[in-house]
Every structure is written in C-alpha cells, then in structure tokens.
ZATI-279206 format. One record per residue: z, x, y of N, C-alpha, C in turn; residue in three letters; chain. Coordinates in Angstrom, 2 decimals, padded with zeros to 5 digits. Layout:
<dofis>
<dofi n_zz="Z" n_xx="X" n_yy="Y" ca_zz="Z" ca_xx="X" ca_yy="Y" c_zz="Z" c_xx="X" c_yy="Y" aa="ALA" ch="A"/>
...
</dofis>
This chain:
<dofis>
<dofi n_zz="017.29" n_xx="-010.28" n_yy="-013.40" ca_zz="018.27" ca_xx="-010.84" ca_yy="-014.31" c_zz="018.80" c_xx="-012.13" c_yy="-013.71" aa="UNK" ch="A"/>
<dofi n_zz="019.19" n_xx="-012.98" n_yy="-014.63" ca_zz="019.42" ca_xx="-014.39" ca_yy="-014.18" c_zz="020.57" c_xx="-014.98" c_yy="-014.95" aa="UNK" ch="A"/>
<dofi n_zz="021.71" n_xx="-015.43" n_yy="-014.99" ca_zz="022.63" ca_xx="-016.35" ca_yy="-016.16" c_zz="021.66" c_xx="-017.62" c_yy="-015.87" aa="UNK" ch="A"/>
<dofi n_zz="021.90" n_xx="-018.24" n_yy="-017.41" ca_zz="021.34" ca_xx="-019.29" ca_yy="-017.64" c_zz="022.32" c_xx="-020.23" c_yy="-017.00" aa="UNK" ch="A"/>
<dofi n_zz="021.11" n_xx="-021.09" n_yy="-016.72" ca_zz="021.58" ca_xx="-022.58" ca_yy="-015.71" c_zz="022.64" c_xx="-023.39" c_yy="-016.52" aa="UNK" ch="A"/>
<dofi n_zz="022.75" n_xx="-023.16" n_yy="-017.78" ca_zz="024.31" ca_xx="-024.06" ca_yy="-018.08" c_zz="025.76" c_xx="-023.25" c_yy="-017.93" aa="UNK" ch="A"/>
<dofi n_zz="025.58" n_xx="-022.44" n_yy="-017.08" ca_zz="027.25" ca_xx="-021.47" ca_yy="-017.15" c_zz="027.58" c_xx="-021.65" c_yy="-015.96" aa="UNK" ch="A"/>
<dofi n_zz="028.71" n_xx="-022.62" n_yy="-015.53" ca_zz="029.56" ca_xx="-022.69" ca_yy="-013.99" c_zz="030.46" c_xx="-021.67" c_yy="-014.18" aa="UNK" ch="A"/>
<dofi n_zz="030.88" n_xx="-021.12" n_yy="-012.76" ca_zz="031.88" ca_xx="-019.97" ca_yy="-012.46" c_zz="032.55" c_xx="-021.33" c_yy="-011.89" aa="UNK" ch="A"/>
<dofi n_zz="034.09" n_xx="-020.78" n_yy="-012.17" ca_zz="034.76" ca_xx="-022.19" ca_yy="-011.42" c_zz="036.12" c_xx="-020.83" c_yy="-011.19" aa="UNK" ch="A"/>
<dofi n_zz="037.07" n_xx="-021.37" n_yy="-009.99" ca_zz="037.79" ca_xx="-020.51" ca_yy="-009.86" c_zz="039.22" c_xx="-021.77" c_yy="-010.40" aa="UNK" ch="A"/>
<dofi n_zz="039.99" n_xx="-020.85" n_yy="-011.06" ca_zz="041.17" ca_xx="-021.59" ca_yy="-011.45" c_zz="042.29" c_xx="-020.84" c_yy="-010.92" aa="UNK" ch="A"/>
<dofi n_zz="043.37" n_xx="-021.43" n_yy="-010.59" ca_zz="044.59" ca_xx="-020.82" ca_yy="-010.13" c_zz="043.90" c_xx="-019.24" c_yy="-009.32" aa="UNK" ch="A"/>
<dofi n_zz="044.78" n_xx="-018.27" n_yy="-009.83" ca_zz="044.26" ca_xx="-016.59" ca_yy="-009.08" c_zz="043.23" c_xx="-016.35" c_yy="-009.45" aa="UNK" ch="A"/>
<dofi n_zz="042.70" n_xx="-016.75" n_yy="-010.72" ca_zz="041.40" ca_xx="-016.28" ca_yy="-011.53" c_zz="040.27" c_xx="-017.39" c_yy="-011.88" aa="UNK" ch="A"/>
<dofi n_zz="039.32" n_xx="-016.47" n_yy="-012.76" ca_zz="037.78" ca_xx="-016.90" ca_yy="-012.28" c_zz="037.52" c_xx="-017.33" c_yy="-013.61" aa="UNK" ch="A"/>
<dofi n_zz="036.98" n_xx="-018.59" n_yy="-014.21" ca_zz="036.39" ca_xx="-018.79" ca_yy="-015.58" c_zz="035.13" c_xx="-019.30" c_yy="-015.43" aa="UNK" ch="A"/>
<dofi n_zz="034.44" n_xx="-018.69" n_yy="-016.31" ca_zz="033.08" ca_xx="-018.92" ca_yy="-016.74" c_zz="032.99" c_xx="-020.22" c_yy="-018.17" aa="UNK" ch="A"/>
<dofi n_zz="032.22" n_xx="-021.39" n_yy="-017.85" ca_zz="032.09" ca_xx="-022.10" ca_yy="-019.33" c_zz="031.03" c_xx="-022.75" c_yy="-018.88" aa="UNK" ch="A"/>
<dofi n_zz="031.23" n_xx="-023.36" n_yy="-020.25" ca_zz="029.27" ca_xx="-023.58" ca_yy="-020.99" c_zz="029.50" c_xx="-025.40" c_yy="-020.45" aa="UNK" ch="A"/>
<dofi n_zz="028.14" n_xx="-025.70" n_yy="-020.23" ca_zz="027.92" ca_xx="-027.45" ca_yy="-020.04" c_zz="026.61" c_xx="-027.85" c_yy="-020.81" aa="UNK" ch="A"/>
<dofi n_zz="026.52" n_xx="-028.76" n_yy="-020.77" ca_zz="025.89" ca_xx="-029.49" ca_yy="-021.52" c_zz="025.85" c_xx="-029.15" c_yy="-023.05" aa="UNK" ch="A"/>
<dofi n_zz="024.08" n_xx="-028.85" n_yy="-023.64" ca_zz="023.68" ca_xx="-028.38" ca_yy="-025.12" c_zz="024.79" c_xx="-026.98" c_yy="-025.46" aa="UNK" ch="A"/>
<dofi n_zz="024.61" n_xx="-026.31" n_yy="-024.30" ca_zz="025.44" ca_xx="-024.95" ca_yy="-024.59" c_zz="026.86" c_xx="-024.81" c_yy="-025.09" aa="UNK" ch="A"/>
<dofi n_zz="027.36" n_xx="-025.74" n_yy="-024.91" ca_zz="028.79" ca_xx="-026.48" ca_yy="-025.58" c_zz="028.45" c_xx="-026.19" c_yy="-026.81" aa="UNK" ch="A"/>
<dofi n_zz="027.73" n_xx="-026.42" n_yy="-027.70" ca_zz="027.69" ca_xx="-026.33" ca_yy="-029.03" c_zz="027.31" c_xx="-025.36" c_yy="-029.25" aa="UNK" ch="A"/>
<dofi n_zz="026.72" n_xx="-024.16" n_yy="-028.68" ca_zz="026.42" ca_xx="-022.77" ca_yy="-029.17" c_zz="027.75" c_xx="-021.99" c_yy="-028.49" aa="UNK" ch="A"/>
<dofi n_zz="028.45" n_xx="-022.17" n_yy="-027.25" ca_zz="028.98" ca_xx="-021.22" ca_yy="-027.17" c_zz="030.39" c_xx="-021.37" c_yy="-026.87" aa="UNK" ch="A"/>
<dofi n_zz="031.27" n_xx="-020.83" n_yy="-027.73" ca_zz="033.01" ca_xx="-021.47" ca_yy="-027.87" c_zz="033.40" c_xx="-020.25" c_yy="-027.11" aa="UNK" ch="A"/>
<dofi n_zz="034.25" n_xx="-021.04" n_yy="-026.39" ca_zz="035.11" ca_xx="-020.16" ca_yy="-025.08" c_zz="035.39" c_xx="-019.79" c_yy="-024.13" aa="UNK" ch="A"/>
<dofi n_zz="035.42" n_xx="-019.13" n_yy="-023.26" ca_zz="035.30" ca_xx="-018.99" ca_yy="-022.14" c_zz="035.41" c_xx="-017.55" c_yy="-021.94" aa="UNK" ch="A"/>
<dofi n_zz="035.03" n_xx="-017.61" n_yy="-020.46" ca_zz="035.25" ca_xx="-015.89" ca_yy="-019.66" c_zz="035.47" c_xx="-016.39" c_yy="-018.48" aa="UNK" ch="A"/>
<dofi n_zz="036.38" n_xx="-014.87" n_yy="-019.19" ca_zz="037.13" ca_xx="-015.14" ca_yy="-017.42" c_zz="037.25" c_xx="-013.17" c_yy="-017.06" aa="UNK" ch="A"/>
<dofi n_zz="037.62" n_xx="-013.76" n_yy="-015.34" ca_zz="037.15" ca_xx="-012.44" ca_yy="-014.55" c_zz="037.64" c_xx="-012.32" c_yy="-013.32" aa="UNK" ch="A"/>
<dofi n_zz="037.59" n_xx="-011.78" n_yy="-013.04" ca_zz="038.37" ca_xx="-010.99" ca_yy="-012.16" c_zz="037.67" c_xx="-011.35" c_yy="-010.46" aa="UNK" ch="A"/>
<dofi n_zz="038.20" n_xx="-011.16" n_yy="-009.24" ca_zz="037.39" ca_xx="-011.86" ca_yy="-007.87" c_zz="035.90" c_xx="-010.76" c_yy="-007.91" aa="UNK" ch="A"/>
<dofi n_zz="035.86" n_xx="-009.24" n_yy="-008.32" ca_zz="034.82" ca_xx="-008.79" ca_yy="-008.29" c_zz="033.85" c_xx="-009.35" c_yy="-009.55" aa="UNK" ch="A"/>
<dofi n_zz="034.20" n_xx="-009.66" n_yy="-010.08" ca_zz="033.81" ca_xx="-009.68" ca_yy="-011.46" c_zz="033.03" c_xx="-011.55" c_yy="-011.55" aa="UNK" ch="A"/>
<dofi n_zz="033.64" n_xx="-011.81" n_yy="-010.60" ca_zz="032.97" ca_xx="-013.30" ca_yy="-009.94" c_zz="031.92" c_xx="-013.36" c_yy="-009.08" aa="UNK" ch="A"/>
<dofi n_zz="031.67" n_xx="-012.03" n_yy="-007.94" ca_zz="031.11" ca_xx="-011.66" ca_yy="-006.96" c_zz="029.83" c_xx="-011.40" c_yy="-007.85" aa="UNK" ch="A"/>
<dofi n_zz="030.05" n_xx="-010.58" n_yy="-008.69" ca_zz="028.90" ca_xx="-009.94" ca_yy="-009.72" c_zz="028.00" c_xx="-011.17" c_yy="-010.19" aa="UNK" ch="A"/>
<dofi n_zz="028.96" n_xx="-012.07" n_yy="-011.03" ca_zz="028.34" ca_xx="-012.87" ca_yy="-011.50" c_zz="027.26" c_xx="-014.01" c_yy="-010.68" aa="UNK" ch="A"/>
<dofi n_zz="028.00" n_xx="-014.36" n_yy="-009.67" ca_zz="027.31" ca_xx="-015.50" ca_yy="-008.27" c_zz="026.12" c_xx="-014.39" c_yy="-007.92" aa="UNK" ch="A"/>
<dofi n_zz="025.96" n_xx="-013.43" n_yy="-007.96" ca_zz="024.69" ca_xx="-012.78" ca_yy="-007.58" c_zz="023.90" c_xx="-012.58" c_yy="-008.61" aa="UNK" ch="A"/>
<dofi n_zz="024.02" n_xx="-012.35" n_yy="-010.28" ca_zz="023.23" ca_xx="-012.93" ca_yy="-010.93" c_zz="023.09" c_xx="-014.13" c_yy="-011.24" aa="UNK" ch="A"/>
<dofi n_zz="023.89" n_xx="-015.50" n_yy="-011.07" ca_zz="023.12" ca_xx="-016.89" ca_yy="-010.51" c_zz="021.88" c_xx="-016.54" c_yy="-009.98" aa="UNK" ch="A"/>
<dofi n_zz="021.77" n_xx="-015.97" n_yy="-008.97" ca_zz="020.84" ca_xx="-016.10" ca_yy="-007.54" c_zz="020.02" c_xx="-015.38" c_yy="-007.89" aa="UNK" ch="A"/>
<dofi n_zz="019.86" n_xx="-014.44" n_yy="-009.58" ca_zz="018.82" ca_xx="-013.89" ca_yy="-010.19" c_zz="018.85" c_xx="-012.45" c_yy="-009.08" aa="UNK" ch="A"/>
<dofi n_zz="019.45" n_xx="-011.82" n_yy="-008.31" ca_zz="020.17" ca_xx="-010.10" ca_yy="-008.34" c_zz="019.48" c_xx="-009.09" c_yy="-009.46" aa="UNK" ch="A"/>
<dofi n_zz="019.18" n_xx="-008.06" n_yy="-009.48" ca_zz="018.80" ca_xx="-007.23" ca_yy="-010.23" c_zz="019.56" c_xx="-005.92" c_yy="-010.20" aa="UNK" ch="A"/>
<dofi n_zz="019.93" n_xx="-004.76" n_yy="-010.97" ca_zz="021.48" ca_xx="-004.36" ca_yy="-011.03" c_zz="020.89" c_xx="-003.72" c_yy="-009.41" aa="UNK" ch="A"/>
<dofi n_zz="019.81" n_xx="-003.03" n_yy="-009.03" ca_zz="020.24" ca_xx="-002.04" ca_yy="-007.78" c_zz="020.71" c_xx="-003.47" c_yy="-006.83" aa="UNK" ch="A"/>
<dofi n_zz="020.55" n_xx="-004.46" n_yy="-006.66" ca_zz="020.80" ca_xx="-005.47" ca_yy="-006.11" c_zz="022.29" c_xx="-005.66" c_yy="-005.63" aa="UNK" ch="A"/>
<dofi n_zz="022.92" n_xx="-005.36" n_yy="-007.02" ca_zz="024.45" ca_xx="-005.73" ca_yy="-007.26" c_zz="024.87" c_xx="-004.75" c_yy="-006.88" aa="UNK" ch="A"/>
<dofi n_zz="024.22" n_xx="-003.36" n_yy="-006.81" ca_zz="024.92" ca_xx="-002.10" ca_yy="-006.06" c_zz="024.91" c_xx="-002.12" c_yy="-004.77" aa="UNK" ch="A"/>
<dofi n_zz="024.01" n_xx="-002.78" n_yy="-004.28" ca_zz="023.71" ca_xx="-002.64" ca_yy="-002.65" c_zz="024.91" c_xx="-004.28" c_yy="-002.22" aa="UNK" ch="A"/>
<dofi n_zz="025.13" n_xx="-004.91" n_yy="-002.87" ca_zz="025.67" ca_xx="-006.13" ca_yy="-002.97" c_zz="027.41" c_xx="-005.57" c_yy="-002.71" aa="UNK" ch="A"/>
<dofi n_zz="027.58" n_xx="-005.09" n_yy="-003.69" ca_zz="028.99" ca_xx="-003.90" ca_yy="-004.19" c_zz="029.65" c_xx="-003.32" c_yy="-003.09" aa="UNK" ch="A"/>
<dofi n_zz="028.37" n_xx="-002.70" n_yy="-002.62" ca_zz="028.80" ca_xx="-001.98" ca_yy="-001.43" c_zz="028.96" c_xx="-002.18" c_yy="000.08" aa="UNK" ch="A"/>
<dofi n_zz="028.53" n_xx="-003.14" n_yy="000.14" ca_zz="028.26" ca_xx="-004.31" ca_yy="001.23" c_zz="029.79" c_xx="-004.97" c_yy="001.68" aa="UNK" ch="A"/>
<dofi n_zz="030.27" n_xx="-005.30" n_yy="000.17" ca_zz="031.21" ca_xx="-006.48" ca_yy="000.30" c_zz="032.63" c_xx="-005.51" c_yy="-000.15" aa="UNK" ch="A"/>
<dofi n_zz="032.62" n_xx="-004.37" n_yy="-000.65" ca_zz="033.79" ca_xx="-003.83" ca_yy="-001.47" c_zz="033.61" c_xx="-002.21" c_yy="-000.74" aa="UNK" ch="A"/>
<dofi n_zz="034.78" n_xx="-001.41" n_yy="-000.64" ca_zz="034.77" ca_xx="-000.31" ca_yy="-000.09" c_zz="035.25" c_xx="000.40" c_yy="-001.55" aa="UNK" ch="A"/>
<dofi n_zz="033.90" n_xx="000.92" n_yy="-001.95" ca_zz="033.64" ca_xx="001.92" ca_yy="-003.41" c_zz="032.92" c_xx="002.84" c_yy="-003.29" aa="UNK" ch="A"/>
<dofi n_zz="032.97" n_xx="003.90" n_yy="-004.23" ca_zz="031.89" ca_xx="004.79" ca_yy="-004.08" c_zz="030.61" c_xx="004.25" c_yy="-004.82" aa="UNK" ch="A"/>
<dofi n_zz="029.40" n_xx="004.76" n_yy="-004.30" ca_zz="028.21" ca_xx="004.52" ca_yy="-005.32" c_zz="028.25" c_xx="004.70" c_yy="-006.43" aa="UNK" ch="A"/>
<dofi n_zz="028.99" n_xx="005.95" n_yy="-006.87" ca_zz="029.05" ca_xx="006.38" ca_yy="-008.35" c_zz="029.49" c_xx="005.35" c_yy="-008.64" aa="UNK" ch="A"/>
<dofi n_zz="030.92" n_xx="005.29" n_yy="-008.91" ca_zz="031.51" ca_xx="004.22" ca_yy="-009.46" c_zz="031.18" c_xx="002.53" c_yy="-009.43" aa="UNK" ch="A"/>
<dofi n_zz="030.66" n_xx="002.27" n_yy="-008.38" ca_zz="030.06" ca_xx="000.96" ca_yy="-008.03" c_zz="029.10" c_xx="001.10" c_yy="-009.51" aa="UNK" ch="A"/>
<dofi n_zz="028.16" n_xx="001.93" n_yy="-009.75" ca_zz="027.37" ca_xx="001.49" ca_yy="-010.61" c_zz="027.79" c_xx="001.84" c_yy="-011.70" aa="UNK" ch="A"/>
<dofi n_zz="028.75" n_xx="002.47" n_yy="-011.99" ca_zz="029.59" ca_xx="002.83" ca_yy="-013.12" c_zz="029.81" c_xx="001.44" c_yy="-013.78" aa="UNK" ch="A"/>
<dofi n_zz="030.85" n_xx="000.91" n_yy="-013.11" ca_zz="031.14" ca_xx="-000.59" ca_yy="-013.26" c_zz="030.25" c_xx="-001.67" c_yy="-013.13" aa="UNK" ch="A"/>
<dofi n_zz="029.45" n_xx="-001.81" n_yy="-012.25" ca_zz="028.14" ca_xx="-002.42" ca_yy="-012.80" c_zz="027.43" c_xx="-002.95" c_yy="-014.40" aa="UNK" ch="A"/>
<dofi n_zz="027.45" n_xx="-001.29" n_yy="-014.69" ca_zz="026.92" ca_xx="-001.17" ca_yy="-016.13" c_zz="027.33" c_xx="-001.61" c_yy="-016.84" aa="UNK" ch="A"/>
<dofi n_zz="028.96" n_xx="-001.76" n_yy="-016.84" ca_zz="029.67" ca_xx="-001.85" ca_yy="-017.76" c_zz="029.92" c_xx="-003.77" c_yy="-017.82" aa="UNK" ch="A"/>
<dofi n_zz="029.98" n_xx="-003.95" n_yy="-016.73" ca_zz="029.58" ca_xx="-005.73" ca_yy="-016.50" c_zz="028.64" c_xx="-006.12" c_yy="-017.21" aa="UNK" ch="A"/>
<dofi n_zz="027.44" n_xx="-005.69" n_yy="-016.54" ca_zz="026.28" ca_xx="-006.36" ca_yy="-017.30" c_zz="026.21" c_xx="-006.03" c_yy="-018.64" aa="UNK" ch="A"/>
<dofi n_zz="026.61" n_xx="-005.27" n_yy="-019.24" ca_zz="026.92" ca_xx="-004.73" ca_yy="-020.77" c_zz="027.54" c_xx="-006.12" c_yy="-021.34" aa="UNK" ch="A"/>
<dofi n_zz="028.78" n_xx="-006.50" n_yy="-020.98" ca_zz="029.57" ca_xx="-007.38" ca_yy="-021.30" c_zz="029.14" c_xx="-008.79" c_yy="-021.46" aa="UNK" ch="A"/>
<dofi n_zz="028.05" n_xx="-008.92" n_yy="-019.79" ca_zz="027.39" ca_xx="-010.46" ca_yy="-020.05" c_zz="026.65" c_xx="-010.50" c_yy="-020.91" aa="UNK" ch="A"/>
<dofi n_zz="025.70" n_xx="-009.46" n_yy="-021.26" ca_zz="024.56" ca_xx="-009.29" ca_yy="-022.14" c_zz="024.69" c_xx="-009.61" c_yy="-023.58" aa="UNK" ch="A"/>
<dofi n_zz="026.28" n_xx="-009.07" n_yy="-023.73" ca_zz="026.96" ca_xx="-009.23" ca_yy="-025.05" c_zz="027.31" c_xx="-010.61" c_yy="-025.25" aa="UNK" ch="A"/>
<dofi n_zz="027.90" n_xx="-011.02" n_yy="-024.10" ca_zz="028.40" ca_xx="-012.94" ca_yy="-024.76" c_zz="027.10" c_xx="-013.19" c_yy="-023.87" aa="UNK" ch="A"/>
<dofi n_zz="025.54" n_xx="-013.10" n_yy="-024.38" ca_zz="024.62" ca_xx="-013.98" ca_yy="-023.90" c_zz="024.43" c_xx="-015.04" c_yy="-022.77" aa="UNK" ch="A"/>
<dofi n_zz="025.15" n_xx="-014.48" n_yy="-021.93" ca_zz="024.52" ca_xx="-015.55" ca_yy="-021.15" c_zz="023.92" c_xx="-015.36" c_yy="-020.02" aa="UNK" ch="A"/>
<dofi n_zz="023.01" n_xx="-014.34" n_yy="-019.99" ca_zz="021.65" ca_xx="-014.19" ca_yy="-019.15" c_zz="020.47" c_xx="-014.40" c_yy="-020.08" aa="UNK" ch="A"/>
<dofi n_zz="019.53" n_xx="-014.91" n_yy="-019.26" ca_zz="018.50" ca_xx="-015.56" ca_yy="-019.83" c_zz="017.21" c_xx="-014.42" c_yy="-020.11" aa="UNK" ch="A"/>
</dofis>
C-alpha cells in the first residue's frame, strides 16, 4: 500500500494535516487531519508499509497490545481507503 505522491502530512500547531497539491486540488476538497499516531501510520504508508508492516511498526514505536495495534490499524486504513488517497 502506498498514498499517492500528491498528499503532504504537514504538522500544524499540536496536530497533523493531510492536503492535496498540485492536479489533486481539484479532485479533492479538504483536509485530514490526525492525530501523532495517526501521522506515524500515515509516513509509513508514504514509504509504501503493508498493514503487517504497520503492526510491527506500531509496536516498535508505541507500547500496545497486538490485538489492539491491529484493531486500530484496520480501522485507519479503512478511513484512508475511504477519502482515497492510496493509490
């Protein structure tokens, strides 16, 4: 899995926004925003991560259980999948 090359993570004030550059400006109004894990997630699908990736990633960097690590996982990539922007 990969986000497409026009979506910067930029960190603003405490929190994290996601927006569109270039052509993608005109398909996609808005933004996302997220949370410091929820930024962690995303910078590792930049780098094209695959979900056991993001679990072993999860657990590495965050003190969680496995269950839940991939609990939430799922529920992430659910979300990007939904506002399109993995390729």
């Amino acid at each position: 899995m990969k986000i497409k090359d026009n979506f910067l993570l930029r960190k603003v004030a405490d929190s994290y926004v996601v927006v569109p550059v270039g052509k993608l400006t005109l398909d996609f109004n808005g933004i996302i925003t997220l949370n410091e894990t929820g930024a962690f997630l995303f910078e590792q699908l930049q780098k094209g991560a695959e979900r056991e990736d993001l679990i072993e990633n999860l657990l590495k960097e965050y003190d969680v259980d496995p269950e839940k690590a991939a609990a939430d996982i799922d529920v992430f990539l659910e979300k990007v999948k939904d506002a399109d922007v993995l390729e």
